[in-house]
VEXTORSE-363812 format. One line per 3 residues: number of its first residue (from 1); their letters; for each residue x, y, z of C-alpha. Coordinates in pm, whole numbers, plus 50000, padded with zeros to 5 digits. Each point is the difference from the previous one (the first is absolute). Example, Ala and Ser with C-alpha at 12.3 -4.5 7.8 and 13.67 -1.06 7.14 Angstrom:
<recs>
1	AS	51230:49550:50780 | 50137:50344:49934 $
</recs>
This chain:
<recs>
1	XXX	58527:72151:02774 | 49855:50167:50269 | 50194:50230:50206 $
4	XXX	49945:50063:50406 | 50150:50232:50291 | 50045:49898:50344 $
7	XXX	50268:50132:50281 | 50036:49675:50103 | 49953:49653:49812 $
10	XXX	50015:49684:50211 | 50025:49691:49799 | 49833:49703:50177 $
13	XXX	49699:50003:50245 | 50158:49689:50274 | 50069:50168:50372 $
16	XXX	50277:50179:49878 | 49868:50172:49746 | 49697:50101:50162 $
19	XXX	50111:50071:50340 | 50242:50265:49813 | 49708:50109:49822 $
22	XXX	49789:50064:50335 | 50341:50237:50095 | 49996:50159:49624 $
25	XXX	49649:50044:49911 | 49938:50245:50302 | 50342:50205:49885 $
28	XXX	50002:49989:49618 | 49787:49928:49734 | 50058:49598:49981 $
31	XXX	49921:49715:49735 | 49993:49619:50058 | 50046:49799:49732 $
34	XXX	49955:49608:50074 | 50014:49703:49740 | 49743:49858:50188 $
37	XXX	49686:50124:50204 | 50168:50123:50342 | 49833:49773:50236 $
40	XXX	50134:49686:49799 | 50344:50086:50047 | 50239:49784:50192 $
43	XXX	50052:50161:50296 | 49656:49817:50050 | 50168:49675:49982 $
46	XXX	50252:50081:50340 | 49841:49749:50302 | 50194:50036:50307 $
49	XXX	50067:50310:50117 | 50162:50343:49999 | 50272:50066:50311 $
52	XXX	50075:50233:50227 | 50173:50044:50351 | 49647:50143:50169 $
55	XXX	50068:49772:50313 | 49615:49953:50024 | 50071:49607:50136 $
58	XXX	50336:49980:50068 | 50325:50234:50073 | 50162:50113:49684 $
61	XXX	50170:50298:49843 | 50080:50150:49613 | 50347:49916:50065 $
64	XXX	49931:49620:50046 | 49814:50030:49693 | 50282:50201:49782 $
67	XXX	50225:49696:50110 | 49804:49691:49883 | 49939:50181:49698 $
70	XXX	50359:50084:49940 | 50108:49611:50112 | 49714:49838:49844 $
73	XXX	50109:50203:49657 | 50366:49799:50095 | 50133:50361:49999 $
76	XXX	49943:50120:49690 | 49770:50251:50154 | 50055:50358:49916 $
79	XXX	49967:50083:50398 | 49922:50383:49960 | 49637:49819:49867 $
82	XXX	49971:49737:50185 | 50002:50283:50322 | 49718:50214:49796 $
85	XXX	49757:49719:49933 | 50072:49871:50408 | 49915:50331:50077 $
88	XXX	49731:50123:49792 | 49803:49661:50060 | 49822:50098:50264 $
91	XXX	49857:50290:49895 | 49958:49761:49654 | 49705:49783:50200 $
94	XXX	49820:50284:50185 | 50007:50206:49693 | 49776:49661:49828 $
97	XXX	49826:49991:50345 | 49884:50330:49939 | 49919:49942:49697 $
100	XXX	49763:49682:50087 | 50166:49695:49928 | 49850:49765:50230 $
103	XXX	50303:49815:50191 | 49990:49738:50223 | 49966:50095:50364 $
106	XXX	50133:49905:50337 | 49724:49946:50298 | 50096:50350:50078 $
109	XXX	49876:50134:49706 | 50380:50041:49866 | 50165:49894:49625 $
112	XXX	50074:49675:50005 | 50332:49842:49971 | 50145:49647:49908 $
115	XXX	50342:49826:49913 | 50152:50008:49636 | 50316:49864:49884 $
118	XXX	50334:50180:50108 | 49834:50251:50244 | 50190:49969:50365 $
121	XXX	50057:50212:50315 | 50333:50135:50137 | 50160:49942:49706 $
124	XXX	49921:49632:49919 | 49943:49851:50306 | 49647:49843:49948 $
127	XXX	49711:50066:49760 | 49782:50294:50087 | 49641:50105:49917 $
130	XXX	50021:50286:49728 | 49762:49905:49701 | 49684:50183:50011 $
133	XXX	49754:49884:49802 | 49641:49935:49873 | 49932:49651:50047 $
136	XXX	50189:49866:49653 | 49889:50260:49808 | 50209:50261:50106 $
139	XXX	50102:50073:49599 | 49614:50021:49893 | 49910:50219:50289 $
142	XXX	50288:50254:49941 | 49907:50027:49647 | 49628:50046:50015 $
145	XXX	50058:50254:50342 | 50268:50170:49732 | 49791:50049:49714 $
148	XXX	49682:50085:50228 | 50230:50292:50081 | 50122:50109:49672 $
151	XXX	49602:50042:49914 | 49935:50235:50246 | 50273:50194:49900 $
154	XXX	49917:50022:49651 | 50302:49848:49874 | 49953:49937:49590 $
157	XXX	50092:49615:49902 | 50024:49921:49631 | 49872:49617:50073 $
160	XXX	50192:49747:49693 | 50216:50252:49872 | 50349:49761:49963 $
163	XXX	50313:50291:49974 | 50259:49879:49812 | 50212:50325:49972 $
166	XXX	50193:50218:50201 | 50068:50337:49827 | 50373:50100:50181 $
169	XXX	50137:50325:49780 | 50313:50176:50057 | 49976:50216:50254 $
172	XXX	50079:50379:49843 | 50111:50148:50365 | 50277:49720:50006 $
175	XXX	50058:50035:49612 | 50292:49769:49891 | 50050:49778:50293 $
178	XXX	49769:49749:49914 | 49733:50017:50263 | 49666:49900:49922 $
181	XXX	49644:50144:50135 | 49688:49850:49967 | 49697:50132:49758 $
184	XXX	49770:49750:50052 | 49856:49629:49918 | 49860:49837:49711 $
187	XXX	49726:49798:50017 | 49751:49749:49828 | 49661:49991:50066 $
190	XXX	49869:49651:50020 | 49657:50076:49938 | 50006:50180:49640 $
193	XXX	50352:49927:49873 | 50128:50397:50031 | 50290:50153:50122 $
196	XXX	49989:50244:50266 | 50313:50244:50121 | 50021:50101:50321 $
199	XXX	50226:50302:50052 | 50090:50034:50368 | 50244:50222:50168 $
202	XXX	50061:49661:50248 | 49912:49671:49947 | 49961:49700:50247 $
205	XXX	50097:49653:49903 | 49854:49695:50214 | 49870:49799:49808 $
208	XXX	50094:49640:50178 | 50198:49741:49972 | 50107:49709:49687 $
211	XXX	49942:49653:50139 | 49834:49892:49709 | 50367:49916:49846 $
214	XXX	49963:49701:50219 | 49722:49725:49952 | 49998:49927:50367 $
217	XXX	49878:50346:50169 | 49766:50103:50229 | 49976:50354:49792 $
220	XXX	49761:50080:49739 | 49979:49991:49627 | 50049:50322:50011 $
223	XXX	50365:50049:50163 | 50197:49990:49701 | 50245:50296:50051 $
226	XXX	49873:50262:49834 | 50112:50283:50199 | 50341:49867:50049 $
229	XXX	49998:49920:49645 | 49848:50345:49877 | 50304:50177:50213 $
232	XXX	50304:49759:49875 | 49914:50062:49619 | 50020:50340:50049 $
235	XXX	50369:49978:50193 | 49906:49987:50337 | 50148:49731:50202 $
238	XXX	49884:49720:50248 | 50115:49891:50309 | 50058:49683:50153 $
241	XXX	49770:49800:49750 | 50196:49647:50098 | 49776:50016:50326 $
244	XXX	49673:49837:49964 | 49819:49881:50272 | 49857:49655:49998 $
247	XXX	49705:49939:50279 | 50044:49726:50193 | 49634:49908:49981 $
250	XXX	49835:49987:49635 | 49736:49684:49980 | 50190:49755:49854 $
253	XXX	50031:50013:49588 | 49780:50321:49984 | 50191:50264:50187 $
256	XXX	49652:50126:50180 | 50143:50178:50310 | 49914:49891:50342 $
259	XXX	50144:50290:50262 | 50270:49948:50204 | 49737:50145:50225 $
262	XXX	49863:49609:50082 | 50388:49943:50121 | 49931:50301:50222 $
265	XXX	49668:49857:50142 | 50208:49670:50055 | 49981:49804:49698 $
268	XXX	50320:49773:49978 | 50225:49862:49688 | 50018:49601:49969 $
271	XXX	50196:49771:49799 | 49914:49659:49957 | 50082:49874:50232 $
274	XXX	49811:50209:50215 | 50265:50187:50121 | 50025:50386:50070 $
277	XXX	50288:50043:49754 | 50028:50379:50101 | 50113:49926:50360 $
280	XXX	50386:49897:49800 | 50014:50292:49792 | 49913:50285:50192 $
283	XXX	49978:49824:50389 | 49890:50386:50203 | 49705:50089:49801 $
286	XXX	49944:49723:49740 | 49695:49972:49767 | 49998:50413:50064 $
289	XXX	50359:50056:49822 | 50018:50218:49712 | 49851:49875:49645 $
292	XXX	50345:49968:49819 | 50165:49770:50309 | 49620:49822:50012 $
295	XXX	49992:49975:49603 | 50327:49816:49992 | 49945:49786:50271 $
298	XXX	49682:49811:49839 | 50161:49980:49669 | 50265:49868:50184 $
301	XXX	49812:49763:50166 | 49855:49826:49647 | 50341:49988:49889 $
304	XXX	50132:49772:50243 | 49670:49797:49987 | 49796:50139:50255 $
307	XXX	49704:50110:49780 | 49615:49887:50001 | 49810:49873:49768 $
310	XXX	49995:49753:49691 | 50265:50196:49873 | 50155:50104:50333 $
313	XXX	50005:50351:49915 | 49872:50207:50272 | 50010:49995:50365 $
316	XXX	49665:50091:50192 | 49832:50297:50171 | 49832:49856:50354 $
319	XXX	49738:50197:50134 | 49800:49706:50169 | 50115:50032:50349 $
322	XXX	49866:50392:49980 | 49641:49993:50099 | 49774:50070:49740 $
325	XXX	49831:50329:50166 | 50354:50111:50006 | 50062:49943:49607 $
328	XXX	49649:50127:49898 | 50049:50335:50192 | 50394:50086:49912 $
331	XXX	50054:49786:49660 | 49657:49966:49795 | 50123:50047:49677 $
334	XXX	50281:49789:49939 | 49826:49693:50166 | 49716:50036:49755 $
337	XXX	50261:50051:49718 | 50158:49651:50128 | 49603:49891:49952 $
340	XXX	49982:50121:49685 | 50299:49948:49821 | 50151:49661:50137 $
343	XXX	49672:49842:50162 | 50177:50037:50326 | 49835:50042:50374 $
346	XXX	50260:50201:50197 | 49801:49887:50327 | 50059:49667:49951 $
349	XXX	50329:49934:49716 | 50294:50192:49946 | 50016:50223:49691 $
352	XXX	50273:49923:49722 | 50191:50284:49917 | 50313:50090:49847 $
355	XXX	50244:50376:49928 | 49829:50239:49750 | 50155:50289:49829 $
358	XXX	49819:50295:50201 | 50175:50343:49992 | 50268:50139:49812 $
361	XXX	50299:50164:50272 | 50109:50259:49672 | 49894:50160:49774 $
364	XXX	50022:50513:49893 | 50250:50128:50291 | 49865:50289:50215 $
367	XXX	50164:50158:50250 | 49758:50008:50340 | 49800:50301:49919 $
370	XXX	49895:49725:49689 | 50173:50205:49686 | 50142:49807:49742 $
373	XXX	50344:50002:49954 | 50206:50006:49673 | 50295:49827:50170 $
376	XXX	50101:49975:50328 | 49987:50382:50094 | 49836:50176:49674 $
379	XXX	49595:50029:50065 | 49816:50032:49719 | 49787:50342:50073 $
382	XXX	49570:49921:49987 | 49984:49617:50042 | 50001:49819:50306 $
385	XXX	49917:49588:50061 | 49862:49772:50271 | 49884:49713:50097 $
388	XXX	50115:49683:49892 | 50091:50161:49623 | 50293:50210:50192 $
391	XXX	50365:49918:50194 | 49997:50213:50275 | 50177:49732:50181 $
394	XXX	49780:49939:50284 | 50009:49618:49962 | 50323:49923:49890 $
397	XXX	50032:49660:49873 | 49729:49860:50166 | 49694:50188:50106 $
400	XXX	49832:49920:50367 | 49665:49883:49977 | 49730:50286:50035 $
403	XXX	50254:50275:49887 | 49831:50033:49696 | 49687:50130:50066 $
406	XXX	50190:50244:50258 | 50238:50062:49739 | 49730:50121:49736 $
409	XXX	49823:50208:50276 | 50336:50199:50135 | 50156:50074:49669 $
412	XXX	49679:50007:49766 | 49936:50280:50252 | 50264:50185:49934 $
415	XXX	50065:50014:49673 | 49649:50119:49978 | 50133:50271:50233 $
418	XXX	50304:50065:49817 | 49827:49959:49620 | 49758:50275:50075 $
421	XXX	50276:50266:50175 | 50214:49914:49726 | 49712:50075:49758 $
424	XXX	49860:50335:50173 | 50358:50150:49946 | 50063:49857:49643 $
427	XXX	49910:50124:49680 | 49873:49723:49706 | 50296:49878:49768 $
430	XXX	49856:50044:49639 | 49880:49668:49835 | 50260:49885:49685 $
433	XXX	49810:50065:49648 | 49879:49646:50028 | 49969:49866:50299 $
436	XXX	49842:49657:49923 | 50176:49870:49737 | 50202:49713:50188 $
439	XXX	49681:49888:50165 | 49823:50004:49656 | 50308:49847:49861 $
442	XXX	49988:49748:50247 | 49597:49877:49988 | 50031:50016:49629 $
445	XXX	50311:49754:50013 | 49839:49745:50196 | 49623:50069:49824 $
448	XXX	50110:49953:49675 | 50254:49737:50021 | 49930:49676:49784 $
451	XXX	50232:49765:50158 | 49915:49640:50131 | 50132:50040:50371 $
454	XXX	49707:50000:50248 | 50057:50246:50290 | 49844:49775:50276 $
457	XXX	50264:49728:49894 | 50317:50236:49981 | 49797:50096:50340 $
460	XXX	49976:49632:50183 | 50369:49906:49844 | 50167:50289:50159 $
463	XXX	49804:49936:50324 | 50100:49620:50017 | 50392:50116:49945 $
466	XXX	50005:50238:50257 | 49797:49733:50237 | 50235:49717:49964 $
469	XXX	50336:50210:49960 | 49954:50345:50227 | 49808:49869:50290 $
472	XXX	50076:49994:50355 | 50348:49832:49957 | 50248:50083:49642 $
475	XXX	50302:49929:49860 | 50201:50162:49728 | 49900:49729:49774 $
478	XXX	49656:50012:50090 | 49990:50371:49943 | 50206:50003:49634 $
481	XXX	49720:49735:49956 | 49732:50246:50062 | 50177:50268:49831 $
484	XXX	50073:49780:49683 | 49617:49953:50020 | 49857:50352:50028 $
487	XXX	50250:50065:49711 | 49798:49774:49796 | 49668:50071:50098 $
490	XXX	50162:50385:49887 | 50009:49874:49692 | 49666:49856:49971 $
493	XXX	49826:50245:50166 | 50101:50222:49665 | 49767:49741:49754 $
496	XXX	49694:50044:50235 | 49645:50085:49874 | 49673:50061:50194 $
499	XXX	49722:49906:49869 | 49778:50305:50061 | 50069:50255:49814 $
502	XXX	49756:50250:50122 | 50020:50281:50237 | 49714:49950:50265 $
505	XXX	50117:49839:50351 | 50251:49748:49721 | 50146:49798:50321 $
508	XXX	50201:49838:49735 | 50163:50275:49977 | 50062:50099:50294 $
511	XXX	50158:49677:50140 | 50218:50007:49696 | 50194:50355:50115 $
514	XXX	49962:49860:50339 | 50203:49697:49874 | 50237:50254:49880 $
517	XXX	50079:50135:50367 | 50001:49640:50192 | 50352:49949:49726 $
520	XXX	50140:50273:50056 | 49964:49994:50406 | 50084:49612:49976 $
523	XXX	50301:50112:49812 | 50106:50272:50242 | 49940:49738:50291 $
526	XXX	50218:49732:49872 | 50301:50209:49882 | 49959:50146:50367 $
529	XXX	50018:49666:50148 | 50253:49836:49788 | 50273:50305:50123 $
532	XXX	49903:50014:50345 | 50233:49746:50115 | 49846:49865:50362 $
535	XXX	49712:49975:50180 | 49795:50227:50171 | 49652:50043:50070 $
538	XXX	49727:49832:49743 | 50358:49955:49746 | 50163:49628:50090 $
541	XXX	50335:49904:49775 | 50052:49614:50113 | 50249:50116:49858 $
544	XXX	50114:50297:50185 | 49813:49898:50311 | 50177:50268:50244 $
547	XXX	49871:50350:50035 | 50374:50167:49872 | 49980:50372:50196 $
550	XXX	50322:50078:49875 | 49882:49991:49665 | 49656:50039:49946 $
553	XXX	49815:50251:50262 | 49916:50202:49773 | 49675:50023:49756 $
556	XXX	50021:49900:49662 | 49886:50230:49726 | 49922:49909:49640 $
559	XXX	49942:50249:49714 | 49839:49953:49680 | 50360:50120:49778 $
562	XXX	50015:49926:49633 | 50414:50020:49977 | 50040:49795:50316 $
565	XXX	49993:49626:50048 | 49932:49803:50280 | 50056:49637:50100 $
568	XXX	49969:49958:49659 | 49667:50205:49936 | 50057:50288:49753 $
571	XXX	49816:50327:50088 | 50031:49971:50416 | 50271:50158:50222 $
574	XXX	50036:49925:50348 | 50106:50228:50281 | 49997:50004:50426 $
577	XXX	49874:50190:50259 | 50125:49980:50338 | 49732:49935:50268 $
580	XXX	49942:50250:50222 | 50101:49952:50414 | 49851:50165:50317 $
583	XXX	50025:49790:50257 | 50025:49595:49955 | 50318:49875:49912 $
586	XXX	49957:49613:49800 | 50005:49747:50189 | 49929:49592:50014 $
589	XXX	49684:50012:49921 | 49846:49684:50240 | 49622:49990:50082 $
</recs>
């Protein structure tokens, strides 16, 4: 066991963990750690765009922006957050201007901006231009202008080192009232097989997303919870982890994302019989309303027949009356994944797609300066989330289209910020006696089981339950059904056995504890789910198909409780949080 000593630790290397490690590598001394080299993270993945109200093309303000993001989030929307990301998203795109990233420019030499899904003027009225963006790469660009950065500030990255610990001891200035600081992270290094402790006096969680508990996802194989996970076994909770947001446009059966960027640039939805199906559902700014109304709407559309195909299940993506200059300069990506993946020319046929789980709404609370909270005022001193592995609230129940890569940018930022103040002013908590023993425990558990279960079956089982039973629309049956499932797979996942047994880069391994995190979040998500009794956002009861205010504005939180039971799950408690108002009341929420 090796031992190391950083200020700050930052675990995961996407855009929010190195844009906060740009702010706390020129304040503190600052580690990275990153399961995977930094530049392959998914942040890279991200097409469309990143917003903000920099009225470049057309009139627009922060305060149009704060509202589509707190009515496209169906209200759920802590609204204090919503107003800081609105208004820090400005300075958000000049500050990766400045840094290089090469946007796309007006004939005035200006950022660039286009049309995305839920994004209006005067409050709704019509669709406004507020994406800015680099061609449909906006992701990749971010990520390599990001990391470019963190270079020339000398920021230290510990490249496939996968944490798997957070070290939270009792704090002894708060001495018998239960509050927790952090110490540090444990971590195994992929390469050799060791263990490495990181003592910190903060740490930084963002570490991504779990959309690898569905089969149908545009995320990759490496979103399987981890943070989240890492933070509920050690009695943190998670918010809101019902919402999951399913893209509108995955290629058909494979989940490959194509932006809602081509929608932007005019690309329009079609049934089969031709029609633009959007123009019923959502009649002021159809094929450009937000994912979760989109989402429903197509699935909707194969269930009463409308579908494509042999199997008439998918509707189509119609780019052919855009001129093909148009596509090659704004969209050349996702037209040469329609190529590639379906044999598909976007000039000439419509592309087949179909909803794909794409980004997880929950997930550690923070409060907006991006500290982690105990429960729903307590913040846990040193460690701080973003990105999509945190609940700040900013997106609610459903989040807007581009907010993502804004969100990653205005709050990685400042918990980098925040981390390294906090750290300047903090003295290290000492390390236990043995700090590594539950991450030893664990690898040696799963390395030298001799049980007949393969992982990457427990893996695709769970992943086919939670695609036929927690998609875009639910029922209580349908979630007991996925519940009963997971249960199971619970069970099984206890007899598995990998069959490398060595140290060096053992993927086997690796996948296996990763299996372990993708239960436990599925778990979390369907217990969430099965209590939250409406719909709202990227949740849909059939049925409980009302959004119930009276009851249920308010976020859910789930603990990880071993005297509590929950919806019939032993070891989870459930709790609430009320969402926080400013200055939008609910309302009908009509597009």
């Amino acid at each position: 066991m090796q031992v190391h000593k950083y200020d700050v630790v930052i675990v995961g290397a996407g855009g929010a963990g190195m844009r906060a490690a740009i702010e706390s590598g020129q304040r503190a001394r600052t580690a990275v750690l990153t399961k995977l080299y930094p530049t392959r993270s998914h942040t890279g993945a991200a097409q469309g765009g990143m917003c903000a109200a920099l009225a470049n093309v057309e009139e627009d303000n922060w305060e149009w922006h704060t509202f589509d993001t707190v009515k496209g989030g169906d209200y759920l929307v802590d609204q204090d957050a919503a107003e800081v990301m609105a208004k820090e998203a400005i300075d958000a795109v000049l500050d990766l201007e400045k840094m290089g990233l090469p946007f796309n420019r007006t004939p005035e030499g200006r950022i660039d901006q286009r049309r995305f899904g839920g994004h209006t003027r005067d409050h709704g009225k019509s669709p406004v231009r507020r994406a800015c963006y680099a061609a449909d790469r906006t992701g990749h660009m971010i990520l390599q202008t990001l990391y470019q950065n963190c270079v020339k500030h000398n920021v230290e990255f510990y490249n496939e080192f996968y944490v798997l610990d957070l070290l939270l001891l009792d704090d002894d200035a708060a001495e018998g009232t239960g509050q927790k600081r952090v110490a540090g992270v444990v971590s195994y290094e992929l390469a050799t097989g060791e263990i490495h402790v990181f003592q910190a006096k903060s740490v930084v969680f963002a570490s991504g997303g779990v959309g690898k508990v569905f089969k149908t996802t545009s995320n990759a194989h490496t979103l399987t919870g981890d943070g989240m996970g890492i933070a509920f076994r050690r009695g943190l909770p998670l918010e809101d982890m019902e919402f999951i947001q399913f893209h509108p446009t995955g290629l058909a059966g494979l989940g490959i994302l194509l932006s809602e960027a081509a929608r932007g640039e005019g690309a329009i939805l079609r049934n089969s019989e031709g029609e633009r199906f959007m123009e019923r559902y959502a009649p002021t700014i159809k094929d450009l309303a937000p994912r979760d109304i989109v989402a429903r709407s197509m699935a909707n559309e194969v269930r009463e027949g409308r579908g494509c195909g042999p199997n008439k299940d998918y509707v189509l993506l119609d780019l052919t009356h855009l001129e093909p200059a148009h596509i090659d300069a704004k969209l050349p990506d996702i037209t040469e994944f329609a190529r590639t993946y379906l044999g598909v020319e976007p000039y000439t046929e419509p592309v087949p797609v179909f909803p794909t789980c794409h980004y997880a709404m929950g997930g550690i609370p923070t409060n907006i300066k991006g500290e982690v909270l105990a429960d729903n005022d307590t913040v846990v001193p040193g460690l701080y989330a973003a990105g999509e592995v945190a609940c700040v609230s900013v997106h609610g129940s459903n989040r807007l289209g581009t907010n993502s890569l804004l969100d990653i940018n205005v709050f990685g930022k400042r918990c980098g910020i925040n981390a390294a103040e906090y750290a300047v002013g903090a003295d290290f908590v000492e390390l236990p006696e043995n700090p590594a023993t539950y991450t030893e425990d664990l690898l040696d558990v799963v390395r030298t089981g001799t049980g007949t279960e393969r992982v990457a079956k427990i893996r695709a089982d769970l992943q086919d339950t939670m695609d036929a039973n927690m998609q875009v629309f639910r029922t209580e049956s349908s979630i007991r059904q996925a519940l009963d499932d997971i249960e199971a797979l619970r069970e099984r996942y206890r007899a598995i056995s990998v069959q490398d047994k060595g140290k060096r880069f053992n993927l086997d391994l690796l996948e296996a504890v990763e299996l372990g995190f993708l239960l436990d979040m599925a778990e979390v998500m369907t217990v969430s789910a099965l209590h939250r009794k409406e719909s709202r956002g990227g949740h849909y009861r059939e049925d409980y198909p009302d959004r119930d205010d009276t009851n249920w504005m308010k976020h859910t939180m789930v603990y990880r409780d071993p005297d509590s039971e929950m919806e019939g799950v032993k070891g989870i408690r459930f709790d609430t949080k009320p969402v926080i108002f400013t200055r939008y009341e609910p309302m009908e929420r009509k597009y």
